[in-house]
KESE-441263 format. One record per atom (N, C-alpha, C, CB): atom name; z, x, y. Coordinates in Angstrom, 2 decimals. Glycine has a CB too. Example, Ala and Ser with C-alpha at 12.3 -4.5 7.8 and 13.67 -1.06 7.14 Angstrom:
BEGIN
+----+---------+---------+---------+
! at !      pz !      px !      py !
+----+---------+---------+---------+
!  N !    7.80 !   13.19 !   -5.69 !
! CA !    7.80 !   12.30 !   -4.50 !
!  C !    7.80 !   13.20 !   -3.30 !
! CB !    9.05 !   11.31 !   -4.47 !
!  N !    7.08 !   12.85 !   -2.25 !
! CA !    7.14 !   13.67 !   -1.06 !
!  C !    7.87 !   12.90 !    0.03 !
! CB !    5.72 !   14.08 !   -0.60 !
+----+---------+---------+---------+
***
This chain:
BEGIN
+----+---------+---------+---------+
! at !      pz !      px !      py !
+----+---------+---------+---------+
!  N !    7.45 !   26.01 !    5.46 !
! CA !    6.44 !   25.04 !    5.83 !
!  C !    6.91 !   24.32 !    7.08 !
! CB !    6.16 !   24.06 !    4.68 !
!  N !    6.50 !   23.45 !    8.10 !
! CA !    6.15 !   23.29 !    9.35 !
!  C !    5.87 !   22.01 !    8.93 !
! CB !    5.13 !   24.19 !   10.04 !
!  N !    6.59 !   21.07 !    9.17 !
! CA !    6.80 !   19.61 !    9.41 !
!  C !    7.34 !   19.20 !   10.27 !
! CB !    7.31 !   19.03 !    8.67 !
!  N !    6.91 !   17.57 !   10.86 !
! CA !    7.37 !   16.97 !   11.80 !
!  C !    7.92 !   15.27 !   11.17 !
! CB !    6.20 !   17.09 !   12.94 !
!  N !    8.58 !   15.03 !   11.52 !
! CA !    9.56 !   13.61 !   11.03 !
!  C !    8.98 !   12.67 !   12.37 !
! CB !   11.81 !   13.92 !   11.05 !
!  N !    8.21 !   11.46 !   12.02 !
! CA !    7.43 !   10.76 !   12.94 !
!  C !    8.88 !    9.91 !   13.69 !
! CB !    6.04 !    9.71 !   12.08 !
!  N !    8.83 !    9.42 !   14.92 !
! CA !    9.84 !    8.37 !   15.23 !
!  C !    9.92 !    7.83 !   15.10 !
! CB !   10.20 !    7.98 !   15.75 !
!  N !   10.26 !    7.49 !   13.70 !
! CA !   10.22 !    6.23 !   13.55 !
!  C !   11.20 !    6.23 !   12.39 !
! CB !    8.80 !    5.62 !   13.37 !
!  N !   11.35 !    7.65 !   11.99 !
! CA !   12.71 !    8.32 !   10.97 !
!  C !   13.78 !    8.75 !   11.54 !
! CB !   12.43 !    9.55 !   10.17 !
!  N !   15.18 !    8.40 !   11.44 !
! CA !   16.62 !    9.24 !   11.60 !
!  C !   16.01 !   10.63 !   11.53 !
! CB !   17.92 !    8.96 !   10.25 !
!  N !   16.80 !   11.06 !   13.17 !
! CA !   16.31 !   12.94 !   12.40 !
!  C !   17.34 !   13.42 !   11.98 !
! CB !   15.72 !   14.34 !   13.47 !
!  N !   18.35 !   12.84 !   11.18 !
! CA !   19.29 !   13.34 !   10.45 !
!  C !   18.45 !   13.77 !    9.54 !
! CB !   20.35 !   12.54 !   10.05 !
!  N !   17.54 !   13.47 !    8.94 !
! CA !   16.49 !   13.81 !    7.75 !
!  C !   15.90 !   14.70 !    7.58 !
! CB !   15.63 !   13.23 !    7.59 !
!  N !   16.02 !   15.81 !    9.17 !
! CA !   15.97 !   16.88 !    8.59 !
!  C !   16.48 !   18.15 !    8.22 !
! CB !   15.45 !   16.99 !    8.82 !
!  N !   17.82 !   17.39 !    7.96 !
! CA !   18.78 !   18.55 !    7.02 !
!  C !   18.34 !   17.99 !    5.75 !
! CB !   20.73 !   18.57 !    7.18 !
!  N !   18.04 !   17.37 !    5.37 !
! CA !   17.09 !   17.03 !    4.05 !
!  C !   16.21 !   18.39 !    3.50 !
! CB !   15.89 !   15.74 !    4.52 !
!  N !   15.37 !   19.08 !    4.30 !
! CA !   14.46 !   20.35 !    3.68 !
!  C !   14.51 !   21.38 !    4.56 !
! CB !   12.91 !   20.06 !    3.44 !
!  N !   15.85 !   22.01 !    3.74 !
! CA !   16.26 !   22.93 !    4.08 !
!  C !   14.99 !   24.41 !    3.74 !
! CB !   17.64 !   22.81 !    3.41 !
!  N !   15.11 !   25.15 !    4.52 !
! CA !   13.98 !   26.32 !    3.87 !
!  C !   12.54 !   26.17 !    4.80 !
! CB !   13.54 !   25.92 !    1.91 !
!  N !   12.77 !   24.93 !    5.57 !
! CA !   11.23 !   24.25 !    6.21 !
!  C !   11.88 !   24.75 !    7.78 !
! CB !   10.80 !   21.95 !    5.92 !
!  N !   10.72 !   24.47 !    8.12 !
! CA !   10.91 !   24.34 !    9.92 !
!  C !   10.66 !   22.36 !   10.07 !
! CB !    9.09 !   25.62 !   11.10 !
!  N !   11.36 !   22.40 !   10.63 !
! CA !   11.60 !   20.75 !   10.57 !
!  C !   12.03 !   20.52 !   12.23 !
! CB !   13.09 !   20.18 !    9.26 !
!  N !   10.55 !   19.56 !   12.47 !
! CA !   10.81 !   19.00 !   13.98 !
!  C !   10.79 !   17.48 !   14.27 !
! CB !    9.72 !   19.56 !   14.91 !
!  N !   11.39 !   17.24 !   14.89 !
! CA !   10.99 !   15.66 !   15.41 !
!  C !   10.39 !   15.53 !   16.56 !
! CB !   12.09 !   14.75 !   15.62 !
!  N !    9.29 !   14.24 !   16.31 !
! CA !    8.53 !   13.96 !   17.32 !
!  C !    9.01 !   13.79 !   18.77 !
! CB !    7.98 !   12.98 !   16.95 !
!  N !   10.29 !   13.51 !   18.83 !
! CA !   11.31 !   13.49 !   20.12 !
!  C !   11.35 !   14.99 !   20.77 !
! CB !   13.00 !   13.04 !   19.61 !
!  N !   11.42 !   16.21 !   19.21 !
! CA !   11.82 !   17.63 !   19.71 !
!  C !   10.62 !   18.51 !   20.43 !
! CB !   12.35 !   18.49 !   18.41 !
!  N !    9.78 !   17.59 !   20.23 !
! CA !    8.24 !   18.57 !   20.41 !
!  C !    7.78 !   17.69 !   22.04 !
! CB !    6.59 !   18.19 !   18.58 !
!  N !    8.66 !   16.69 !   22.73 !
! CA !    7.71 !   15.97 !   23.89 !
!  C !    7.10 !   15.18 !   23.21 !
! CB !    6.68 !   16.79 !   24.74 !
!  N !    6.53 !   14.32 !   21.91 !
! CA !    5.28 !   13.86 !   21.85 !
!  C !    5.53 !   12.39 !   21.70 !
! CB !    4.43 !   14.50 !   20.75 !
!  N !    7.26 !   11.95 !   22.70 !
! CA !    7.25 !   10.04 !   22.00 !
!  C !    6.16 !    9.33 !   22.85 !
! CB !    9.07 !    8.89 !   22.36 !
!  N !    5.89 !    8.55 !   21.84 !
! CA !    4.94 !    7.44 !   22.47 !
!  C !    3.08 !    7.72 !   22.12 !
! CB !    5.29 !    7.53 !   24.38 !
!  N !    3.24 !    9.08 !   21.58 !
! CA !    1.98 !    9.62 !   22.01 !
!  C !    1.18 !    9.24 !   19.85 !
! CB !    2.29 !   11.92 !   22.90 !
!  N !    0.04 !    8.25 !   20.30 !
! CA !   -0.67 !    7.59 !   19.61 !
!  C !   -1.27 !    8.52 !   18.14 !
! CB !   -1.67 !    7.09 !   20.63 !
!  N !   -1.13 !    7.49 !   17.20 !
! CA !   -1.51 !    8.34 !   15.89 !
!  C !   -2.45 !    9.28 !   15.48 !
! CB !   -1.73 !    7.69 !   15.11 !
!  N !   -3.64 !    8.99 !   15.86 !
! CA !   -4.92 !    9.97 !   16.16 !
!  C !   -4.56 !   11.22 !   17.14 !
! CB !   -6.19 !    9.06 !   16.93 !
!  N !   -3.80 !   10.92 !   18.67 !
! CA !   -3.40 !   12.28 !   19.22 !
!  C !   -2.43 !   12.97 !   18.39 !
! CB !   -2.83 !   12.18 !   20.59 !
!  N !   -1.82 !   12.01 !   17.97 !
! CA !   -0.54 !   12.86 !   17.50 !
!  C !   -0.53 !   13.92 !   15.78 !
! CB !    0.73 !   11.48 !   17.37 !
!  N !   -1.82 !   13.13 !   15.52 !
! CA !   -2.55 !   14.52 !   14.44 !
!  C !   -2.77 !   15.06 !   15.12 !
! CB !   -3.75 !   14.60 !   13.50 !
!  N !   -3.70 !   15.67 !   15.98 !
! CA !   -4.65 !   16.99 !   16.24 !
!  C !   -3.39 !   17.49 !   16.71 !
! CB !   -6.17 !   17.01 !   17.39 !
!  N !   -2.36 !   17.17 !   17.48 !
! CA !   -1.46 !   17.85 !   18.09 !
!  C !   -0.87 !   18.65 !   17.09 !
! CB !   -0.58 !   17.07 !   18.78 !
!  N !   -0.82 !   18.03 !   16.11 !
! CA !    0.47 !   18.73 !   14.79 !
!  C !   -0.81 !   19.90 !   14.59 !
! CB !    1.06 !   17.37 !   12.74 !
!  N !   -2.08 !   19.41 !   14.21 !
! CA !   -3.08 !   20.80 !   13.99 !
!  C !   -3.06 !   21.55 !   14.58 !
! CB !   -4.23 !   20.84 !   14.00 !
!  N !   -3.14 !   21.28 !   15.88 !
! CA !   -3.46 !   22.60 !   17.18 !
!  C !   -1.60 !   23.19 !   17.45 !
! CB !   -4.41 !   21.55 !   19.31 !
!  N !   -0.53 !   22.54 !   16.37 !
! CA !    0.71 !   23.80 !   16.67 !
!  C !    1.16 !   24.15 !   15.26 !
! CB !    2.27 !   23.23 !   17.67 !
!  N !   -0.07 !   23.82 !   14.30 !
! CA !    0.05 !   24.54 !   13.08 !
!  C !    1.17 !   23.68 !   11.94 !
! CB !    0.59 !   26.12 !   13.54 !
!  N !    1.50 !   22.15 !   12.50 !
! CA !    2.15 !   21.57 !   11.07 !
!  C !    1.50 !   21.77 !   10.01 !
! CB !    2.34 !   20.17 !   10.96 !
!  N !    1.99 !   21.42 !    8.89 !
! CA !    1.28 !   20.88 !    7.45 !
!  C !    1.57 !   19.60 !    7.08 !
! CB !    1.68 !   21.65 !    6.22 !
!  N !    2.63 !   19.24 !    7.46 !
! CA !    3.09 !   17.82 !    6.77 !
!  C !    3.50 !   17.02 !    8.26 !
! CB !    4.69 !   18.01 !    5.45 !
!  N !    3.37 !   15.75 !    7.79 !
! CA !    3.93 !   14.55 !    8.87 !
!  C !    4.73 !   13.80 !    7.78 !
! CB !    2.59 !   13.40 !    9.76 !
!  N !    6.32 !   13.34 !    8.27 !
! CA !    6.82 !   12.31 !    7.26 !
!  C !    6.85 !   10.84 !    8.20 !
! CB !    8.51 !   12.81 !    6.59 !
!  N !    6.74 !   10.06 !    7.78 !
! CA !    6.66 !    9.16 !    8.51 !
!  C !    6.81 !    7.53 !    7.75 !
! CB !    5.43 !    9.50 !    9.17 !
!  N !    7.38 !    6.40 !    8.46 !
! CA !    7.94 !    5.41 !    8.03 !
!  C !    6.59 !    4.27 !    8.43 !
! CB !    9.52 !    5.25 !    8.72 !
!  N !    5.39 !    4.61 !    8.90 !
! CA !    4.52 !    3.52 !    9.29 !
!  C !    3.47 !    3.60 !    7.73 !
! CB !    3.61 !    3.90 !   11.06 !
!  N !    3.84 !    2.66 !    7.71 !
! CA !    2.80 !    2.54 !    6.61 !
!  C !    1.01 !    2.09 !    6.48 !
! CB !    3.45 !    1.65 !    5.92 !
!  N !    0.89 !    1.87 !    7.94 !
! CA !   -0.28 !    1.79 !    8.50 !
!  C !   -0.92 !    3.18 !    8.80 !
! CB !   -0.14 !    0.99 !    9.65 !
!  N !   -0.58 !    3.94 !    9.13 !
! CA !   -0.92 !    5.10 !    9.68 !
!  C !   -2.13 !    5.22 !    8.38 !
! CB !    0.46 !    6.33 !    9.90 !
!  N !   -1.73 !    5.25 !    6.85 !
! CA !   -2.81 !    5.99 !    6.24 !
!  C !   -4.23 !    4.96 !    6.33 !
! CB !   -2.34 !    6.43 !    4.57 !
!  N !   -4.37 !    3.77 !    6.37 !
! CA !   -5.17 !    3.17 !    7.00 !
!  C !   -5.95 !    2.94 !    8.27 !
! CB !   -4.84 !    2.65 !    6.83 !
!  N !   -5.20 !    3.51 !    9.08 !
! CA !   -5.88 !    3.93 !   10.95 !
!  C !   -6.53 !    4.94 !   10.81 !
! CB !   -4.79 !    4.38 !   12.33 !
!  N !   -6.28 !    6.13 !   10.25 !
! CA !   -6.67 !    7.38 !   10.62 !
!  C !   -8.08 !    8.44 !    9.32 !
! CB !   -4.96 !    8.12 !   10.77 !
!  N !   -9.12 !    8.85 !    9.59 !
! CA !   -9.80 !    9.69 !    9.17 !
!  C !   -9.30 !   10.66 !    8.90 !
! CB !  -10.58 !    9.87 !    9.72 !
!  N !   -8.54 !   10.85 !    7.62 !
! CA !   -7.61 !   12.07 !    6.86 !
!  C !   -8.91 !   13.46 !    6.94 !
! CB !   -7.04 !   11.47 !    4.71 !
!  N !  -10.14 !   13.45 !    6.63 !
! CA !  -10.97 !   14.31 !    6.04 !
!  C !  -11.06 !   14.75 !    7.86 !
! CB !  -12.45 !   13.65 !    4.88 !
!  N !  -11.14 !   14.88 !    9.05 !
! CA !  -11.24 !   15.17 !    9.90 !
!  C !   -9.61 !   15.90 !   10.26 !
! CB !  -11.88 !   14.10 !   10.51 !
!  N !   -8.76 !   16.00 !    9.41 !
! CA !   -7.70 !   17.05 !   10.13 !
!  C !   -6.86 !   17.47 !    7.95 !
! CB !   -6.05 !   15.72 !   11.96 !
!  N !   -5.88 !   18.63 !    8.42 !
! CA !   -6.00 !   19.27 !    7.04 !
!  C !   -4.32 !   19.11 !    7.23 !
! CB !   -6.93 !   21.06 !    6.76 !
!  N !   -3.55 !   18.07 !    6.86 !
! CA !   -2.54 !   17.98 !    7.03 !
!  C !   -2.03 !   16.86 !    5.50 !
! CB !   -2.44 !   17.58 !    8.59 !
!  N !   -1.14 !   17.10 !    5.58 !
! CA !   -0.70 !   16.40 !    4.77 !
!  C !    0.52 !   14.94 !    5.26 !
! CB !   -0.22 !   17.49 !    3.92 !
!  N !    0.64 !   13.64 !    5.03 !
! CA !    1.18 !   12.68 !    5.38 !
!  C !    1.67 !   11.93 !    4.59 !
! CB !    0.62 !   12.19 !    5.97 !
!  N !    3.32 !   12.39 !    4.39 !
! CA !    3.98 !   11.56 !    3.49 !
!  C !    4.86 !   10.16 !    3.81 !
! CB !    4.77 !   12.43 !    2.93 !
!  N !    4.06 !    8.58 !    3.78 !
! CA !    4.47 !    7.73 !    4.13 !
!  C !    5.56 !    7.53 !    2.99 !
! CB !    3.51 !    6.84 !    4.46 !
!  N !    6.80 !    7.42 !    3.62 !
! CA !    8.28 !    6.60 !    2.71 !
!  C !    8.49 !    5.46 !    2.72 !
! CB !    9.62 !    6.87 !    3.07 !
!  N !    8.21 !    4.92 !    1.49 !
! CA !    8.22 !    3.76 !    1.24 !
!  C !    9.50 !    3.15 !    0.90 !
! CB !    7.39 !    3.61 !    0.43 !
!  N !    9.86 !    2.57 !    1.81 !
! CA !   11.65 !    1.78 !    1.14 !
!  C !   11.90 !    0.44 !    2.21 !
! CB !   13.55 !    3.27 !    1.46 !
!  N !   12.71 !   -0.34 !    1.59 !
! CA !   13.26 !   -1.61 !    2.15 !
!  C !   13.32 !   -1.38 !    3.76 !
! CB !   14.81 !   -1.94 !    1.49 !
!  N !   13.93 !   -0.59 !    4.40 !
! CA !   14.33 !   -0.13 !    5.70 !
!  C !   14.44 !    1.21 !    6.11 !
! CB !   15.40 !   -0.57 !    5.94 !
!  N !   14.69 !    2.21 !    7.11 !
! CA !   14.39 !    3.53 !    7.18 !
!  C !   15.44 !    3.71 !    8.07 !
! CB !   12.98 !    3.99 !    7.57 !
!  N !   16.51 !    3.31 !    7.37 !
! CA !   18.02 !    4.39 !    7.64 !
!  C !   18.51 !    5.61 !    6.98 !
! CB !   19.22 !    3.69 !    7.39 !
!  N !   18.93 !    6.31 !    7.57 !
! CA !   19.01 !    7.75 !    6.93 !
!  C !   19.52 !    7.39 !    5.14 !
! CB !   20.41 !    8.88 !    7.99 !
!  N !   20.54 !    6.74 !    5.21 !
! CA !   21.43 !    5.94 !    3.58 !
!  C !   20.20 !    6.28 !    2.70 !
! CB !   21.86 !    3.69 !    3.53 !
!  N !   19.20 !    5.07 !    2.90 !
! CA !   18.10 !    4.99 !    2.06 !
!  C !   17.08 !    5.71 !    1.92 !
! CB !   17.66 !    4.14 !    2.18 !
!  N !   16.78 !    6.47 !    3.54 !
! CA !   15.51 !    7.39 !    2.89 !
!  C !   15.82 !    8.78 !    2.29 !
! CB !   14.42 !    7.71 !    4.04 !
!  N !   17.38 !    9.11 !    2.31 !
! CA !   17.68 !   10.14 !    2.18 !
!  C !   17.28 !   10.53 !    0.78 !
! CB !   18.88 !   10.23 !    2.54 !
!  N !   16.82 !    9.27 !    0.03 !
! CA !   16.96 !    9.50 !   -1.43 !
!  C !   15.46 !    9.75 !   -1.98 !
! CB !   17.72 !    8.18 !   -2.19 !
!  N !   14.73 !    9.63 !   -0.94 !
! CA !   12.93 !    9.82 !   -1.10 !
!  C !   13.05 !   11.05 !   -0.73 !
! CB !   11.68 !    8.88 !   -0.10 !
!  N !   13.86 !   11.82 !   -0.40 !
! CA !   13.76 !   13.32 !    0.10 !
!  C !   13.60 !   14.24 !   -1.26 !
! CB !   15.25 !   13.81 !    1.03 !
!  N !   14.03 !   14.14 !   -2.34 !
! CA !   13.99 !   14.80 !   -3.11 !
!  C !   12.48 !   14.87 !   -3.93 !
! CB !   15.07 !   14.48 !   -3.67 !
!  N !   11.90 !   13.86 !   -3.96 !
! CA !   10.31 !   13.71 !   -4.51 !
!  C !    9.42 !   14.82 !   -3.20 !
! CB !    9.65 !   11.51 !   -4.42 !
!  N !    9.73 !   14.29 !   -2.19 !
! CA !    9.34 !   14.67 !   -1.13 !
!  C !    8.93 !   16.57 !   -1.20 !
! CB !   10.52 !   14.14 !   -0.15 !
!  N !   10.40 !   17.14 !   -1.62 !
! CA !   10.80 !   18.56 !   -1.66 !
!  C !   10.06 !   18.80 !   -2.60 !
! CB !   12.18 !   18.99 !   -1.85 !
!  N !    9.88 !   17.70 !   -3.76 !
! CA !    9.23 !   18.31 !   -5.54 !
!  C !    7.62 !   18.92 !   -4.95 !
! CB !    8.88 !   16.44 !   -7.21 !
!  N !    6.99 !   17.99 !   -3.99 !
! CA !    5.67 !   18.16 !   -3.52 !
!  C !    5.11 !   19.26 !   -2.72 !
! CB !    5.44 !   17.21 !   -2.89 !
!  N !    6.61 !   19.59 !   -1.73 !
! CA !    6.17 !   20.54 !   -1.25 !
!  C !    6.15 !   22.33 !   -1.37 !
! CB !    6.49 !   20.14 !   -0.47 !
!  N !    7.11 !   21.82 !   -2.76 !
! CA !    7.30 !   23.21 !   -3.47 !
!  C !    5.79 !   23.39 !   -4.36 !
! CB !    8.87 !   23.18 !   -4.65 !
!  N !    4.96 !   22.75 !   -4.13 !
! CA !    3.95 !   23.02 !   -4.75 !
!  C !    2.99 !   23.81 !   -4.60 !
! CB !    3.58 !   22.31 !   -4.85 !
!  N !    2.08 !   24.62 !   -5.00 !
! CA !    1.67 !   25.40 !   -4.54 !
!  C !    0.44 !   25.25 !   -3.27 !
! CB !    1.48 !   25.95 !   -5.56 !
!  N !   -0.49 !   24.07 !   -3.29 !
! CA !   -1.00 !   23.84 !   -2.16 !
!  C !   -0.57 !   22.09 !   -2.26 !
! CB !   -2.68 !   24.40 !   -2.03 !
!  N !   -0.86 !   21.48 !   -0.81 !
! CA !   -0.60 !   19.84 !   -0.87 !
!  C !   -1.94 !   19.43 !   -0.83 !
! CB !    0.34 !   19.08 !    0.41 !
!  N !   -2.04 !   18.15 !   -1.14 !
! CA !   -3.29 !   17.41 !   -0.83 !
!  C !   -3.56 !   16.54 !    0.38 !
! CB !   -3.50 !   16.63 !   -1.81 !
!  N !   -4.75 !   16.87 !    1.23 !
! CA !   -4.99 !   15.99 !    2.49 !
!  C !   -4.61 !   15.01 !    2.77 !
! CB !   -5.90 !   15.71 !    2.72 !
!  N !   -4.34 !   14.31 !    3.26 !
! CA !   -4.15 !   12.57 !    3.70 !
!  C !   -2.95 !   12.28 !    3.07 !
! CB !   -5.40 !   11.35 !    3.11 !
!  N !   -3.01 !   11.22 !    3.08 !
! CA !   -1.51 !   10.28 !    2.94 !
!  C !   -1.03 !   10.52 !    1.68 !
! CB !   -1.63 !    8.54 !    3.08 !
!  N !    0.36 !   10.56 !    0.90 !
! CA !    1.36 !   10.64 !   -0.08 !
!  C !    2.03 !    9.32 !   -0.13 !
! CB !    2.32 !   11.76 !    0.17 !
!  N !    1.80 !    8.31 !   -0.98 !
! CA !    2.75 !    6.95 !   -0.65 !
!  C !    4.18 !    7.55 !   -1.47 !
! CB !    1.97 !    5.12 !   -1.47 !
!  N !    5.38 !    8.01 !   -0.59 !
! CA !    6.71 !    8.36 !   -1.71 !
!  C !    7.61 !    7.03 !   -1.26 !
! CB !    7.76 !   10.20 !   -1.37 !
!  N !    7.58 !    6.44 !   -2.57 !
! CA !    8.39 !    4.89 !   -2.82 !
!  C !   10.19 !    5.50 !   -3.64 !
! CB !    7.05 !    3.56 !   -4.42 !
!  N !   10.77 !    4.79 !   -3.80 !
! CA !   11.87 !    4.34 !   -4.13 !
!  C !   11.52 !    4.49 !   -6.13 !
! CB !   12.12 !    2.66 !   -3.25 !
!  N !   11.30 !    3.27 !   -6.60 !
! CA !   10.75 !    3.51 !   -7.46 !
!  C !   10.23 !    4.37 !   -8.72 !
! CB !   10.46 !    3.33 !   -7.07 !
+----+---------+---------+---------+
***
């Protein structure tokens, strides 16, 4: 599977899912470049998933207009230490057989 780690995550995180193609928004050219562009972009190079630390994002954006999946991590702060440990819920989801559109809130918890 074909994910991108938003900047706003350590990309140490993605030795986290192993078995994936795992990019950061730094690795692809796209810093700076706004939440709405920065879906269609992941569509038009074939992601499935966005992980990402803004928790606004699932509130800005019209999920039913792109077929991606967006897992906001929910934790105190978004240092590799702490989110490393939302990685494993993360993996449970995507071993699944299809994901569901729009946003995933994965908390601590």
């Amino acid at each position: 599977m074909k994910l991108l780690l938003d900047e706003n995550l350590p990309k140490r995180l993605k030795q986290d899912f192993p078995g994936h193609e795992v990019f950061t928004v730094r690795d692809k050219g796209w810093n700076g470049v706004k939440n709405g562009e920065l879906l269609k972009l992941m569509v038009a190079d074939e992601f499935q998933a966005l992980l990402t630390f803004d928790k606004n994002l699932q509130h800005q954006q019209n999920f039913k207009k792109y077929t991606l999946t967006v897992f906001v991590l929910n934790a105190p702060i978004n240092t590799y230490a702490v989110l490393t440990n939302l990685s494993g819920k993360v993996r449970q989801k995507l071993s699944q057989d299809s994901l569901p559109i729009g946003p995933i809130i994965t908390s601590l918890a």
